[in-house]
N, C-alpha and C positions, 0 to 999 in steps of 0.2 A: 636327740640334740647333743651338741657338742659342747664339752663340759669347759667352761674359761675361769682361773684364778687371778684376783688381782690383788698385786704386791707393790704398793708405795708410802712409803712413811708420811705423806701430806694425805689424810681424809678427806680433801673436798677434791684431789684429785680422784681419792677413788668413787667419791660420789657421783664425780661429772661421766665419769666413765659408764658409772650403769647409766645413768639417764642422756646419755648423749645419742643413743641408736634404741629403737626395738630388738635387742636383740634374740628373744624367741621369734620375732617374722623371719629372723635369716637360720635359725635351726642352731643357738646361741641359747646357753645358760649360765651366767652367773654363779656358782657353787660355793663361793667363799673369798676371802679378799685378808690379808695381811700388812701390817704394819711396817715390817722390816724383814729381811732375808731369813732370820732365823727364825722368825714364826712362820714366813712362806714355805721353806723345808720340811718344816713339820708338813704343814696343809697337805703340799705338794703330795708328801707318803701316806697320806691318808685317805685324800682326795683323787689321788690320780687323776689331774686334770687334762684332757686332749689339747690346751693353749694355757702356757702363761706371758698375762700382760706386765709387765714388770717396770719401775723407773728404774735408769742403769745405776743413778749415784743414791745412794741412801744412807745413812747413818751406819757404822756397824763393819758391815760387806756389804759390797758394791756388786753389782750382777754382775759382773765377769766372773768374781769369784767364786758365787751361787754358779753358775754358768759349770765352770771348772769341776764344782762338787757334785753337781750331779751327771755330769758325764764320766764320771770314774762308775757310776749306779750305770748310766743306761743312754744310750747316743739317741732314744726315743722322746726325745721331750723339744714342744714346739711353742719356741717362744718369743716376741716381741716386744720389744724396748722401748721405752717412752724418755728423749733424752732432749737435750738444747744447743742451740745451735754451736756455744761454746763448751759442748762437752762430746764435738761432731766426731773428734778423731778419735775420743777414748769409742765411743759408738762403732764407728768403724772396725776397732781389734776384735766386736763381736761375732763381722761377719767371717773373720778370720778362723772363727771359734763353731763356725758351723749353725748360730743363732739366723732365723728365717729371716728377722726383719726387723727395723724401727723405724719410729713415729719421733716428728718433731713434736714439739710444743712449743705452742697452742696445738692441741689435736683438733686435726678437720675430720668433719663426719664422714665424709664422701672415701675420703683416703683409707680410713681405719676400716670401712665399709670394705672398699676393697680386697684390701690387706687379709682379714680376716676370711673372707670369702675363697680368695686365691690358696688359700692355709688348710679350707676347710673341704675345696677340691682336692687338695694334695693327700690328706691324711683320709678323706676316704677311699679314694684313687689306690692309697699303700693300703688299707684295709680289706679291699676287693683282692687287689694283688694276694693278699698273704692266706685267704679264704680258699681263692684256687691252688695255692701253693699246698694249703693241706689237704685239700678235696684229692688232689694228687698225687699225694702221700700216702692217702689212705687208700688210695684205689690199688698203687702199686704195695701196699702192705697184703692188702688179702689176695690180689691176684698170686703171689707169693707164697701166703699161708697156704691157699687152696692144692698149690702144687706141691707143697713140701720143701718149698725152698729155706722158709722159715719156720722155727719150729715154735709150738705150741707155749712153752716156757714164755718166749718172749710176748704174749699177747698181753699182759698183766703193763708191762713197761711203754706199750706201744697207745697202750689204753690212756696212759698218765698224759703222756705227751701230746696223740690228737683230741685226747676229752672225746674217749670212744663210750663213753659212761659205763665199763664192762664190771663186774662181772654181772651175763644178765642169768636170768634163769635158765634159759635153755638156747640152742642155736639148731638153725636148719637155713639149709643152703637152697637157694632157686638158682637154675640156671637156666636163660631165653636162650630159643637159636632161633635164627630167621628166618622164614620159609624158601625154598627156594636161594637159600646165601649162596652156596658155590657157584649158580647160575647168574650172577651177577657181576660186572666189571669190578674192579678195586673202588673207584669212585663215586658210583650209586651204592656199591653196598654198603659203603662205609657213610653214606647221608645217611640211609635208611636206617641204620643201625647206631649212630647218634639220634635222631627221630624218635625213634623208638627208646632209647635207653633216657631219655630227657624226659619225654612222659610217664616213665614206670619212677623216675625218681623224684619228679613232684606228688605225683601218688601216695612214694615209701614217706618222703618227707614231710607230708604233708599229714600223714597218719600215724608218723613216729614209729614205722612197721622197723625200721632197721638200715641197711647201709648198703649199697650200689657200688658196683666197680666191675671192671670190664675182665675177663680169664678169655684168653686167645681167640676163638669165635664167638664165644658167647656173652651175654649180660646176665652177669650176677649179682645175686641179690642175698645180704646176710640177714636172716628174719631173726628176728631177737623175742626171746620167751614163747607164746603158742601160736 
């Protein structure tokens, strides 16, 4: 579930807000709610929430500001604004500020339904993305090690970075080649040999054997301990 923090100085706003939707039917959690910006900041670093719901004017700072502060931290933060129809243009320098989205008030169900939903494609849409970004990383890391491209020193750094969980107790290499490969066109072999590497790596994955990645013909497979 997708973790949501709510930040508004009026408590029956933040009240209405949990009980305005199911929010577990839509893959929605609730984790914690704040009174004003500078206890939201806090939350926020504690919490790491996937959405903040936020009113833009509050006592104190105002969410642009909030807004401001934590984009100096990290352009990673997804958040919508709960603002009034006379507060429509300061609402607007949000979208200027790279904020996803606001909500008038009165909040409609239907809308905020949406909104959240649309928010909640998005970020695991970038989630998927950034999985294959390292699966891809890592394949073109050992294809690398394997050859001697890279050198051994750097395993320890490369470990930190894809969450290789290293050092294990021991390592041994498997390498598949595909019966009959060179007898085969570029484009069957190259199915048959995705085919095949996708089933040996729900296997690896699925038993925690170790880590998959592709060296020139073959599929390789790093076994981790015996």
């Amino acid at each position: 579930m997708l973790k949501v923090l709510l930040i508004d100085d009026e408590e029956f706003i933040r009240e209405g807000l949990k009980s305005i939707i199911e929010w577990e039917k839509y893959n929605f959690k609730i984790v914690g709610e704040a009174s004003d910006v500078y206890e939201g900041l806090k939350k926020i670093d504690s919490i790491k929430p996937d959405i903040i719901i936020a009113n833009i004017k509050m006592p104190y700072m105002d969410g642009l500001t909030m807004t401001k502060r934590l984009q100096k931290i990290s352009d990673d933060y997804n958040i919508i604004f709960l603002t009034t129809y006379s507060d429509f243009k300061f609402a607007r320098k949000t979208i200027e500020l790279g904020i996803y989205s606001y909500l008038l008030k009165p909040i409609d169900e239907t809308e905020l339904i949406e909104k959240l939903i649309n928010l909640k494609d998005k970020i695991l849409s970038t989630s998927r993305l950034m999985k294959n970004i390292i699966t891809m990383t890592k394949e073109k890391y050992f294809e690398n090690y394997i050859l001697g491209v890279v050198s051994k020193d750097s395993i320890d750094q490369y470990s930190k970075i894809l969450n290789l969980d290293f050092p294990w107790k021991s390592y041994q290499i498997a390498l598949f080649e595909i019966e009959e490969y060179n007898n085969r066109n570029i484009k069957n072999r190259n199915l048959v040999k995705n085919k095949i590497k996708n089933e040996i790596d729900l296997f690896i994955n699925k038993n925690q054997f170790g880590i998959i990645f592709n060296i020139e013909k073959y599929i390789g497979v790093l076994l981790k301990n015996e």
